[in-house]
PDB file with one MODEL, atoms N, CA, C and O in Angstrom:
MODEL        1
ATOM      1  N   UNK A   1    -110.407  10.096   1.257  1.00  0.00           N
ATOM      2  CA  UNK A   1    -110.609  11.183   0.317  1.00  0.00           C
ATOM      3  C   UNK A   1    -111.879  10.924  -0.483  1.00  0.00           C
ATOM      4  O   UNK A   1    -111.994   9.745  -0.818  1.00  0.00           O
ATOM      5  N   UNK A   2    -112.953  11.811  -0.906  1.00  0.00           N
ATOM      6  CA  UNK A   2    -113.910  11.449  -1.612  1.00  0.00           C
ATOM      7  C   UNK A   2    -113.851  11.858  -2.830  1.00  0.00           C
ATOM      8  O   UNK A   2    -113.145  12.862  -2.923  1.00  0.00           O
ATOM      9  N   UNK A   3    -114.104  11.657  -3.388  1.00  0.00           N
ATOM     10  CA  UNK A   3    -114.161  11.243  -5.100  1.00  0.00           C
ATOM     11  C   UNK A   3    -115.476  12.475  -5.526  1.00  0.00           C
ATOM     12  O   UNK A   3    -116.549  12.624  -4.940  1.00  0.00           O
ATOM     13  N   UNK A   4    -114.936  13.267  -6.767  1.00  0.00           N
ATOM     14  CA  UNK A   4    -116.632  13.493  -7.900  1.00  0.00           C
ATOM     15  C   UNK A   4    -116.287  12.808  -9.165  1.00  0.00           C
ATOM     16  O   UNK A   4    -115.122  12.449  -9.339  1.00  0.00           O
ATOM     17  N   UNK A   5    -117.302  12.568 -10.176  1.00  0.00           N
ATOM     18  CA  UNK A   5    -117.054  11.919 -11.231  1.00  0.00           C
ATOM     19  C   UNK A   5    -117.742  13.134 -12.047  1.00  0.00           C
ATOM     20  O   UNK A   5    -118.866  13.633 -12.014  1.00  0.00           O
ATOM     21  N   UNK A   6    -116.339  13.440 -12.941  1.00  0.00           N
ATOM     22  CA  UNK A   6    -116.630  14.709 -14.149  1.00  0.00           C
ATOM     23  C   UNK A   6    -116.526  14.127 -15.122  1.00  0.00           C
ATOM     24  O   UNK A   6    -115.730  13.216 -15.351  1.00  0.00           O
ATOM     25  N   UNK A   7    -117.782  14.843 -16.234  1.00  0.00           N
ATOM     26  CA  UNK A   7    -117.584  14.365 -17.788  1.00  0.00           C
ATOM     27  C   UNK A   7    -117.016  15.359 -18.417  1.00  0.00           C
ATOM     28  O   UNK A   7    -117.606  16.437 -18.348  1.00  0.00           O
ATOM     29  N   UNK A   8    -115.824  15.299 -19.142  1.00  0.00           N
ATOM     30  CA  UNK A   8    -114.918  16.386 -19.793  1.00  0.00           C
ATOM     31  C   UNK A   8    -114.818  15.642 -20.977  1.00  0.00           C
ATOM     32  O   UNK A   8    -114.393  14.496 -21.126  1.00  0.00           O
ATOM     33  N   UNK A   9    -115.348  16.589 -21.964  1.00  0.00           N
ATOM     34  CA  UNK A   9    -114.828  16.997 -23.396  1.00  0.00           C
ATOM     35  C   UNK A   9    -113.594  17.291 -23.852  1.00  0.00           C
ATOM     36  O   UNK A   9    -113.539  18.517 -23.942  1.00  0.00           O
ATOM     37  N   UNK A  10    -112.360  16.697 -24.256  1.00  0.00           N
ATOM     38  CA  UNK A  10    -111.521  16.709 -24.388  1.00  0.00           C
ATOM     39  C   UNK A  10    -111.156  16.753 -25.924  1.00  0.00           C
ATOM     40  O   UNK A  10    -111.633  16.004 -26.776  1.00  0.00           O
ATOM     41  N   UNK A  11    -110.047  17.952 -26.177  1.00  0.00           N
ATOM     42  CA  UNK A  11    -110.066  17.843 -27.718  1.00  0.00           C
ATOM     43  C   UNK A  11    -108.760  16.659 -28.057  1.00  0.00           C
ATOM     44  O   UNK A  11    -107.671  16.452 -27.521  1.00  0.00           O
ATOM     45  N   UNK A  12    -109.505  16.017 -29.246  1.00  0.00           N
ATOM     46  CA  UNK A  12    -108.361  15.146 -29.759  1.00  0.00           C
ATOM     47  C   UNK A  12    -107.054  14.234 -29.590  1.00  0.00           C
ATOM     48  O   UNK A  12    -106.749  13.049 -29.458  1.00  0.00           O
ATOM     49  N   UNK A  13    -106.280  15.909 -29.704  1.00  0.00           N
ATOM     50  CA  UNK A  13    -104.721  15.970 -29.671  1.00  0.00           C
ATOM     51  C   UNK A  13    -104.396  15.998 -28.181  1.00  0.00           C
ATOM     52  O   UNK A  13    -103.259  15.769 -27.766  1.00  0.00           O
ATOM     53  N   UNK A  14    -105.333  16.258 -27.466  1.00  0.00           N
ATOM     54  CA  UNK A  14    -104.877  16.330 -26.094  1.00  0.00           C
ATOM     55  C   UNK A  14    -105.153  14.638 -25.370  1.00  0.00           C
ATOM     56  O   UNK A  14    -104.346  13.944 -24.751  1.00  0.00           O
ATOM     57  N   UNK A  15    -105.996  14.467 -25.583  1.00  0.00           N
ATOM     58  CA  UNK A  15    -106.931  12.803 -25.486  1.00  0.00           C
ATOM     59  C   UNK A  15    -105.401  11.829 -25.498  1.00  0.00           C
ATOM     60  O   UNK A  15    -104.859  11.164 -24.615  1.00  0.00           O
ATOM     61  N   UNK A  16    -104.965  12.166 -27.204  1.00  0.00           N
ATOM     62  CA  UNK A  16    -103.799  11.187 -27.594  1.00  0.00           C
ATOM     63  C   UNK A  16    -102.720  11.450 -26.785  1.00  0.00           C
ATOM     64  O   UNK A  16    -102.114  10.468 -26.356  1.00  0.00           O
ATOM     65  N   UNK A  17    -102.249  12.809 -26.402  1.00  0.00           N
ATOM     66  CA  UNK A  17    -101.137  12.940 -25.297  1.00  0.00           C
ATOM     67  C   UNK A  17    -101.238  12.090 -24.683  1.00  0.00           C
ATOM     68  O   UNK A  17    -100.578  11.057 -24.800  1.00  0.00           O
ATOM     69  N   UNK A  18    -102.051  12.297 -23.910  1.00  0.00           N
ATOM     70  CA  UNK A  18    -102.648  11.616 -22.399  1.00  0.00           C
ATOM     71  C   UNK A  18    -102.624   9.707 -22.560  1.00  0.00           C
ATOM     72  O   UNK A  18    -101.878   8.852 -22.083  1.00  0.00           O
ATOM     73  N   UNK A  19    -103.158   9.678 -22.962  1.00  0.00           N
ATOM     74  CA  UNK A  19    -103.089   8.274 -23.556  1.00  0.00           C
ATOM     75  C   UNK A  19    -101.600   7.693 -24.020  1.00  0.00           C
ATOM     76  O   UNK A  19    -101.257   6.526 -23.828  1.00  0.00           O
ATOM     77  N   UNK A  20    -101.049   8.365 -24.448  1.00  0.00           N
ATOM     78  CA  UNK A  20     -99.861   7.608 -24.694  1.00  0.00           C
ATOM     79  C   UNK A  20     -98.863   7.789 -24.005  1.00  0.00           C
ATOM     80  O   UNK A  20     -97.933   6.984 -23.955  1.00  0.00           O
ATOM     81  N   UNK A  21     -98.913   8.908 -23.354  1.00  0.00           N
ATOM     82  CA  UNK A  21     -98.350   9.233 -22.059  1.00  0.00           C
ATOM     83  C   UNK A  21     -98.631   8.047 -20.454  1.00  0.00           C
ATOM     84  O   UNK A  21     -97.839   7.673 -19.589  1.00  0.00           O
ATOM     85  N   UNK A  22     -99.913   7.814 -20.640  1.00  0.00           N
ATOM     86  CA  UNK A  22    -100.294   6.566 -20.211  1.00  0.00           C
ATOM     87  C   UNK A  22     -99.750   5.684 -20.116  1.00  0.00           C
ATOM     88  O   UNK A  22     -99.351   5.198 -19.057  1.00  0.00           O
ATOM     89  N   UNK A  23     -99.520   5.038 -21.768  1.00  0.00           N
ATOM     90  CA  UNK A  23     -99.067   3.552 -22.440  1.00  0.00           C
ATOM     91  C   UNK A  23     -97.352   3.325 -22.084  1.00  0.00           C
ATOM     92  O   UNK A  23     -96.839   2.272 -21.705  1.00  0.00           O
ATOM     93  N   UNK A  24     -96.790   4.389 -22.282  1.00  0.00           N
ATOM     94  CA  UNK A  24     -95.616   5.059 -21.966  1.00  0.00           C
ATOM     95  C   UNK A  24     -95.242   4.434 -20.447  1.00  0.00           C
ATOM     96  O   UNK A  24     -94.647   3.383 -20.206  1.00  0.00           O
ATOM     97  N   UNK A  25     -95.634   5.148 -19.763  1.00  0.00           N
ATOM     98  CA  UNK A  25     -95.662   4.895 -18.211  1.00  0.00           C
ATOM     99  C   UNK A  25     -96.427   3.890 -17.710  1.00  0.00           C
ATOM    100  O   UNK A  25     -96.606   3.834 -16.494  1.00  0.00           O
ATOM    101  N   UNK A  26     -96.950   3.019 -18.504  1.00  0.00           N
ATOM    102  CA  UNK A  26     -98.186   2.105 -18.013  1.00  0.00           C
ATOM    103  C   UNK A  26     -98.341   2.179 -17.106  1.00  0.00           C
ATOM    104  O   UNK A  26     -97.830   1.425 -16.278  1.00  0.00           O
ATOM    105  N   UNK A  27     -99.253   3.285 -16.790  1.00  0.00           N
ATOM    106  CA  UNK A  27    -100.181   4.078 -15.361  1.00  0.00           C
ATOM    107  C   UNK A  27    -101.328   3.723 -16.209  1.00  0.00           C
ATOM    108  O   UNK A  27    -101.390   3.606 -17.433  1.00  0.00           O
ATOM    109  N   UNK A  28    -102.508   3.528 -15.011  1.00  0.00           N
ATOM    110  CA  UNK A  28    -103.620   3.765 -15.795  1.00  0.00           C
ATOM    111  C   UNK A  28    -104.635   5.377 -16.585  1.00  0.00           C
ATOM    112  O   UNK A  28    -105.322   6.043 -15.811  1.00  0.00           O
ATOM    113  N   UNK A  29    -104.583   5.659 -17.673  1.00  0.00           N
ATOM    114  CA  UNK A  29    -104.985   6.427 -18.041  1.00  0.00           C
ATOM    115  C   UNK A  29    -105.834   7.823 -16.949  1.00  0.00           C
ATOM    116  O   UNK A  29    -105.947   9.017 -17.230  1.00  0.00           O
ATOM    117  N   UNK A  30    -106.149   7.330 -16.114  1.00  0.00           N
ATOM    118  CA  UNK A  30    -107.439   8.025 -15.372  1.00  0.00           C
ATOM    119  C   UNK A  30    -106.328   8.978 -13.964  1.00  0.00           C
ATOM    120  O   UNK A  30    -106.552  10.068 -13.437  1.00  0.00           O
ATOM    121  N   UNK A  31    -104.881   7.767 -13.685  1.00  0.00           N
ATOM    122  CA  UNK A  31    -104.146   8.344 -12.947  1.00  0.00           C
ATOM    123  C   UNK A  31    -103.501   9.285 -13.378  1.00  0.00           C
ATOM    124  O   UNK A  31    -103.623  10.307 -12.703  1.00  0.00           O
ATOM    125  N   UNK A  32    -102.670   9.374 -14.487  1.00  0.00           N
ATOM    126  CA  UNK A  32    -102.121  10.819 -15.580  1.00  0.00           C
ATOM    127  C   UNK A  32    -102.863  11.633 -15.750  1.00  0.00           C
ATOM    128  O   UNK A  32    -102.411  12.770 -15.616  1.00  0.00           O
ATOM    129  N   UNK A  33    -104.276  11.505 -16.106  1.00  0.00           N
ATOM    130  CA  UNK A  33    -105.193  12.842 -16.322  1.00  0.00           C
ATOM    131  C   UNK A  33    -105.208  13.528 -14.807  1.00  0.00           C
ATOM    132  O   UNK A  33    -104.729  14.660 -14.751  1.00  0.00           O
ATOM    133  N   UNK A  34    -105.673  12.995 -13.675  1.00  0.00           N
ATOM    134  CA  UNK A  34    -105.274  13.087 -12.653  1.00  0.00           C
ATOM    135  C   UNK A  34    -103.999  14.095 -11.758  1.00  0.00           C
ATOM    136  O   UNK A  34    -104.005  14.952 -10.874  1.00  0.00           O
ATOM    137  N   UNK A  35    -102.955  13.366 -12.628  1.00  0.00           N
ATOM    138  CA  UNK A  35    -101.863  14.514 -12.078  1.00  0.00           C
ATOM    139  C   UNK A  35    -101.406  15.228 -13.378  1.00  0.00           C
ATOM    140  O   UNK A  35    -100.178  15.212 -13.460  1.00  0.00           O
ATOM    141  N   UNK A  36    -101.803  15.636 -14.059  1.00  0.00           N
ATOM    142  CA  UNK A  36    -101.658  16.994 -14.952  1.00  0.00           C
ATOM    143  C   UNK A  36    -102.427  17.665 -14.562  1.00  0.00           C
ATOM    144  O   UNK A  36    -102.035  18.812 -14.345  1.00  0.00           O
ATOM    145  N   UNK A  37    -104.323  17.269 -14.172  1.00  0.00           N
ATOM    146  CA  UNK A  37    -104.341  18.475 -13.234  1.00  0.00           C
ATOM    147  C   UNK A  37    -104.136  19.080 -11.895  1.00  0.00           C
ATOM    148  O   UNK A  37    -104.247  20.265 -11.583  1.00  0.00           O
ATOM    149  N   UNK A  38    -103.848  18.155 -11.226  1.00  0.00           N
ATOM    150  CA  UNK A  38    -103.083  18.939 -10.254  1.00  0.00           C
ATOM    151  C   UNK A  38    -102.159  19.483 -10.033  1.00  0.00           C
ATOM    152  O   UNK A  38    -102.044  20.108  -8.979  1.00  0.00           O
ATOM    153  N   UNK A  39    -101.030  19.424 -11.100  1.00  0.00           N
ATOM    154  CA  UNK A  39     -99.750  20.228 -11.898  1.00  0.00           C
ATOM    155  C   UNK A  39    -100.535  21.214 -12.048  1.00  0.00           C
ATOM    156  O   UNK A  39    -100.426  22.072 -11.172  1.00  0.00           O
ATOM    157  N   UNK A  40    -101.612  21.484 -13.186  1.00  0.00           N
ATOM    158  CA  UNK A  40    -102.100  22.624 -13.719  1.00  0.00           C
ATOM    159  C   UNK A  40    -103.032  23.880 -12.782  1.00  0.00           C
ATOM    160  O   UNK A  40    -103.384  25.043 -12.980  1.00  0.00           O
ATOM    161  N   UNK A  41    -103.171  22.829 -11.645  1.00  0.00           N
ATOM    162  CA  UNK A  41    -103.969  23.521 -10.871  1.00  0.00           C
ATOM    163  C   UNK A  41    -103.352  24.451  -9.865  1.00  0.00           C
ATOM    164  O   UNK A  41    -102.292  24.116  -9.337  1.00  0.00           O
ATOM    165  N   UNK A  42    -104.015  25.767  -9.505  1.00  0.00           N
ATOM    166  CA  UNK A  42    -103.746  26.991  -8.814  1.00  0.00           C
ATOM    167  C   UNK A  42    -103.659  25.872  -7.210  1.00  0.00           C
ATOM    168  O   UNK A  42    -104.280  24.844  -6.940  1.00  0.00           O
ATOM    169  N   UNK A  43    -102.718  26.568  -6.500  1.00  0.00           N
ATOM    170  CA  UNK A  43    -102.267  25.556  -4.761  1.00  0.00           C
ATOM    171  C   UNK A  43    -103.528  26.289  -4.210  1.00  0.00           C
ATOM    172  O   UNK A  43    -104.054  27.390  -4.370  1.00  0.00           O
ATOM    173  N   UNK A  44    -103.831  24.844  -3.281  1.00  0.00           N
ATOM    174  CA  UNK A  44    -104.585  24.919  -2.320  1.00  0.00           C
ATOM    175  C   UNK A  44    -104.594  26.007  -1.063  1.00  0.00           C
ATOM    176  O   UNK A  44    -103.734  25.934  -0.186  1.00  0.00           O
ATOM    177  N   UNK A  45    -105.635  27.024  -1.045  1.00  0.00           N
ATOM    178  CA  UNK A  45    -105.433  27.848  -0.117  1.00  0.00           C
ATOM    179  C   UNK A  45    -104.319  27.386   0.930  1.00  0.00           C
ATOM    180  O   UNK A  45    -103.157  27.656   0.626  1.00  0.00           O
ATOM    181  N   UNK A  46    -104.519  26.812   1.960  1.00  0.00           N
ATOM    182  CA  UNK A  46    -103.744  26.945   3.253  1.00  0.00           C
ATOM    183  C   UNK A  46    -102.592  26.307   2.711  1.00  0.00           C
ATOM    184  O   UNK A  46    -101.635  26.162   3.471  1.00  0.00           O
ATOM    185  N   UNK A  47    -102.452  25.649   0.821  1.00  0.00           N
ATOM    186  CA  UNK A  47    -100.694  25.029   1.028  1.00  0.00           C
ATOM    187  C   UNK A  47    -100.282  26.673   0.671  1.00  0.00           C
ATOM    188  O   UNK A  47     -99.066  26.835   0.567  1.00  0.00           O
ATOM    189  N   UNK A  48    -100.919  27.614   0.519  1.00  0.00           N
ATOM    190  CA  UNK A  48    -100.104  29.063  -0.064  1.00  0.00           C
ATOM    191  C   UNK A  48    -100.311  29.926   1.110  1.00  0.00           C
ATOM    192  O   UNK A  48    -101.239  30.111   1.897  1.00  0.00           O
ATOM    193  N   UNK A  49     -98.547  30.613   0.873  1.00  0.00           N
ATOM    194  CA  UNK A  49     -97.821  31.255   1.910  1.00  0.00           C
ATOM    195  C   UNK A  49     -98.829  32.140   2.204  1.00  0.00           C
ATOM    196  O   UNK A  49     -99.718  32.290   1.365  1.00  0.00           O
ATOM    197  N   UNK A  50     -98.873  32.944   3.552  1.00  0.00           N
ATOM    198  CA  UNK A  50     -99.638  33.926   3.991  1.00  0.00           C
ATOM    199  C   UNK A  50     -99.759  35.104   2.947  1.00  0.00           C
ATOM    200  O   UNK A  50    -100.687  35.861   2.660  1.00  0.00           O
ATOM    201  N   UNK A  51     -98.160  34.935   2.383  1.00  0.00           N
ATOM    202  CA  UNK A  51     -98.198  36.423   1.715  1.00  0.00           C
ATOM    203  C   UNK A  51     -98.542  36.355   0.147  1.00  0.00           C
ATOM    204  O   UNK A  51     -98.325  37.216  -0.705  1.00  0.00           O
ATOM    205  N   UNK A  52     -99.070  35.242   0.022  1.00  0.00           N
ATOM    206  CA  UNK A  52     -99.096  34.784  -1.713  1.00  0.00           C
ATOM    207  C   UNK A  52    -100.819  35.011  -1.493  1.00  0.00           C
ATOM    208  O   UNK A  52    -101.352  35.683  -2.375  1.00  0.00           O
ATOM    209  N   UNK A  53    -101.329  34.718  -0.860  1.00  0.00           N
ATOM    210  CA  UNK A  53    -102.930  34.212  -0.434  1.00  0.00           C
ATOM    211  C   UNK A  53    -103.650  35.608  -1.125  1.00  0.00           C
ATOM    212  O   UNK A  53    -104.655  35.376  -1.796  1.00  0.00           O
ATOM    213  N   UNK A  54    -103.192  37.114  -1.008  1.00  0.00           N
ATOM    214  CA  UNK A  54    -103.605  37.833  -1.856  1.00  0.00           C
ATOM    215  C   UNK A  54    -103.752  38.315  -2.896  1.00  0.00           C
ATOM    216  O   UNK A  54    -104.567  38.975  -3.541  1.00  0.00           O
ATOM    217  N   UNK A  55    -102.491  37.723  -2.986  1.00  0.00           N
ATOM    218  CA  UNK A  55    -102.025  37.999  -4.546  1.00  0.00           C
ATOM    219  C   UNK A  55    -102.960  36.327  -5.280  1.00  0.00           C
ATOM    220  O   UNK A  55    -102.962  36.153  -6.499  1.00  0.00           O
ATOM    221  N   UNK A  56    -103.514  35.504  -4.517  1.00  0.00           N
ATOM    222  CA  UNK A  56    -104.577  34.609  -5.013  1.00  0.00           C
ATOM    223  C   UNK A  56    -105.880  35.288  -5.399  1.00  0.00           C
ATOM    224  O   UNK A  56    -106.492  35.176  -6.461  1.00  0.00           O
ATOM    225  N   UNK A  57    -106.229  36.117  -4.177  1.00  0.00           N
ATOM    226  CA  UNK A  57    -107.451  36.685  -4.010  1.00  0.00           C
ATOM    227  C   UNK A  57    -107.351  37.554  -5.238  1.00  0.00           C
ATOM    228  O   UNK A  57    -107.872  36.954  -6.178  1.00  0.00           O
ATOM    229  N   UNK A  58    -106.883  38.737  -5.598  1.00  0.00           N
ATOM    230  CA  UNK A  58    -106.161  39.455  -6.610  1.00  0.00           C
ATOM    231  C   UNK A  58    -106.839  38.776  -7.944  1.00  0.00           C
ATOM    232  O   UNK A  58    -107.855  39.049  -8.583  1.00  0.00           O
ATOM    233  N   UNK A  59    -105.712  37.656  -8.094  1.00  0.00           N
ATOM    234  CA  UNK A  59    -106.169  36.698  -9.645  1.00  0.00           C
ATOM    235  C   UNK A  59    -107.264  36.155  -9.777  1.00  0.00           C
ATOM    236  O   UNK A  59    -107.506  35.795 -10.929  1.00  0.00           O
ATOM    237  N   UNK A  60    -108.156  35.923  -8.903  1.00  0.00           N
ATOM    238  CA  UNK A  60    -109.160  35.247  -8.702  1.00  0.00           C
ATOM    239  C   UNK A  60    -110.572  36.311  -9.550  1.00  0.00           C
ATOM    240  O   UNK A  60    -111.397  36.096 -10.438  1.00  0.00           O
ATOM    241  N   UNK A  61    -110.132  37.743  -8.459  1.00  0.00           N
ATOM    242  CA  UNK A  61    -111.410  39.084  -9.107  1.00  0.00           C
ATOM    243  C   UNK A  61    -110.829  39.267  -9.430  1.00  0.00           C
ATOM    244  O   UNK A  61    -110.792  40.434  -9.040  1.00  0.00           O
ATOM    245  N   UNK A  62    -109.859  39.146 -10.122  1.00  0.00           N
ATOM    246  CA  UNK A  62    -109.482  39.964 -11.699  1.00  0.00           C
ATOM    247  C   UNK A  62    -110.324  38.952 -12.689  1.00  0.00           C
ATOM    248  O   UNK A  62    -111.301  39.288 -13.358  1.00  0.00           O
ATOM    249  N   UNK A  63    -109.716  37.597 -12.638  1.00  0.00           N
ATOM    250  CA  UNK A  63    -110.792  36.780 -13.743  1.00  0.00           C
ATOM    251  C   UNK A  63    -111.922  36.606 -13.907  1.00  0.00           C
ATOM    252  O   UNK A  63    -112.409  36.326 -15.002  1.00  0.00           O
ATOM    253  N   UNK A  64    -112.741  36.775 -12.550  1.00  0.00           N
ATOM    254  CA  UNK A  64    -114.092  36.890 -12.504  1.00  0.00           C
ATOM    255  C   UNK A  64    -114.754  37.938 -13.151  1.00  0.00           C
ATOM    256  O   UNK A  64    -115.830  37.867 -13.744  1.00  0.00           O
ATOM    257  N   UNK A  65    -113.994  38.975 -12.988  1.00  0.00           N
ATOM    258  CA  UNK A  65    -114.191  40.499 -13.428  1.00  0.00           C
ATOM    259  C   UNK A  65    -114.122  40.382 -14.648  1.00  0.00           C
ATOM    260  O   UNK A  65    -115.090  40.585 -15.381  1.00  0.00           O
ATOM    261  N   UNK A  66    -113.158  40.093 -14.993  1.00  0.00           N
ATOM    262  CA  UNK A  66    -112.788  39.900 -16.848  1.00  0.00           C
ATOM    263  C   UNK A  66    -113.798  38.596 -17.244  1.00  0.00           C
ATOM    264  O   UNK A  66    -113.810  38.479 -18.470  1.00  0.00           O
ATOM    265  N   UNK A  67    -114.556  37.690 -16.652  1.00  0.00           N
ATOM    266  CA  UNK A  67    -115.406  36.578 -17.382  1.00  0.00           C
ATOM    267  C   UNK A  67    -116.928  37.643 -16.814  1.00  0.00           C
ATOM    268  O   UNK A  67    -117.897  38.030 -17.467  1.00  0.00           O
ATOM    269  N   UNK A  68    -116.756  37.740 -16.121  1.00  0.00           N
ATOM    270  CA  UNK A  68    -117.945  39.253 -16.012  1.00  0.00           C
ATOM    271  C   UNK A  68    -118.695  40.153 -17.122  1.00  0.00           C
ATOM    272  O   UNK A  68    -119.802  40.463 -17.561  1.00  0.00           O
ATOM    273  N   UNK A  69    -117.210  40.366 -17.274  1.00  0.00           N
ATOM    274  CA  UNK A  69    -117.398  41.313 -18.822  1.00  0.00           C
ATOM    275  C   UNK A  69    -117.644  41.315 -19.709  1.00  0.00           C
ATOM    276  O   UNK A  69    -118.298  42.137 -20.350  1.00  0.00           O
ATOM    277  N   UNK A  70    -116.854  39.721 -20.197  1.00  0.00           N
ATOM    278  CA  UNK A  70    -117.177  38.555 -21.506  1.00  0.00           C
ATOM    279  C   UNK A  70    -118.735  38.510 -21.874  1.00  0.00           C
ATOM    280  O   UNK A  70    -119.314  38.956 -22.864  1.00  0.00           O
ATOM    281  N   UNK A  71    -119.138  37.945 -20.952  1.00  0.00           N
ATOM    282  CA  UNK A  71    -120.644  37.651 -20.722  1.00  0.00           C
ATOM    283  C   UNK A  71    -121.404  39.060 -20.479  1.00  0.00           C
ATOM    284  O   UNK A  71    -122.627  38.920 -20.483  1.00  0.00           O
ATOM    285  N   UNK A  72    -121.121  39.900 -20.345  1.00  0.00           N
ATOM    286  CA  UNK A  72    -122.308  41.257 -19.979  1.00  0.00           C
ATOM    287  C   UNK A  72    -122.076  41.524 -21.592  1.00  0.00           C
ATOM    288  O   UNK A  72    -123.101  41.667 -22.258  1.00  0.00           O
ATOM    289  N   UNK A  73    -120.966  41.592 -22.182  1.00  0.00           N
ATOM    290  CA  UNK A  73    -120.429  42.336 -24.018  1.00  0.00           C
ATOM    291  C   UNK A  73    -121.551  40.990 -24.757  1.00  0.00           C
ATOM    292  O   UNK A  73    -122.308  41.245 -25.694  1.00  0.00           O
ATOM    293  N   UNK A  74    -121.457  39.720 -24.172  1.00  0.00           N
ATOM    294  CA  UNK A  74    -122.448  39.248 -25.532  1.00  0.00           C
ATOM    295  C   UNK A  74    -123.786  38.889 -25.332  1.00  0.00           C
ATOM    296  O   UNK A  74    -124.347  37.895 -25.792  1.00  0.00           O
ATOM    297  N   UNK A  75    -124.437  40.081 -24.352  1.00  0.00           N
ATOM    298  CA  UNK A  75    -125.671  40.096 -24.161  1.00  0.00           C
ATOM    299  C   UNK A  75    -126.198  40.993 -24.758  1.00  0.00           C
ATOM    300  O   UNK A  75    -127.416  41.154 -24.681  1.00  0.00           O
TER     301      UNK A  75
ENDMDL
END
């Protein structure tokens, strides 16, 4: 599996979750951040059912559409 290395800004209160959630489980910190987002994260095309895959496509241009908009209103 190959690896990217992201720098994320993390607020605070979320930092300390994570971290003690960590200490808690003595996992290393980097493995918990790790799987909360892949909890948080939308499934991988081909793990989603044939019939879900549009209703992906769907949410996908709808948000684009709506961050579209965001950005055209504060120009």
């Amino acid at each position: 599996m190959s690896t990217a290395t992201v720098t994320l800004a993390l607020p605070e209160a979320l930092y300390q979750r994570l971290k003690g959630t960590a200490l808690a489980t003595r996992q290393p910190l980097e493995a918990v951040m790790l799987r909360a987002l892949s909890l948080g994260s939308p499934p991988a095309w081909d793990d989603a059912a044939p019939e879900f895959q549009i209703d992906l496509v769907d949410d996908l241009l709808t948000r684009a559409q709506a961050e579209t908009a965001v950005k055209l209103g504060s120009q």
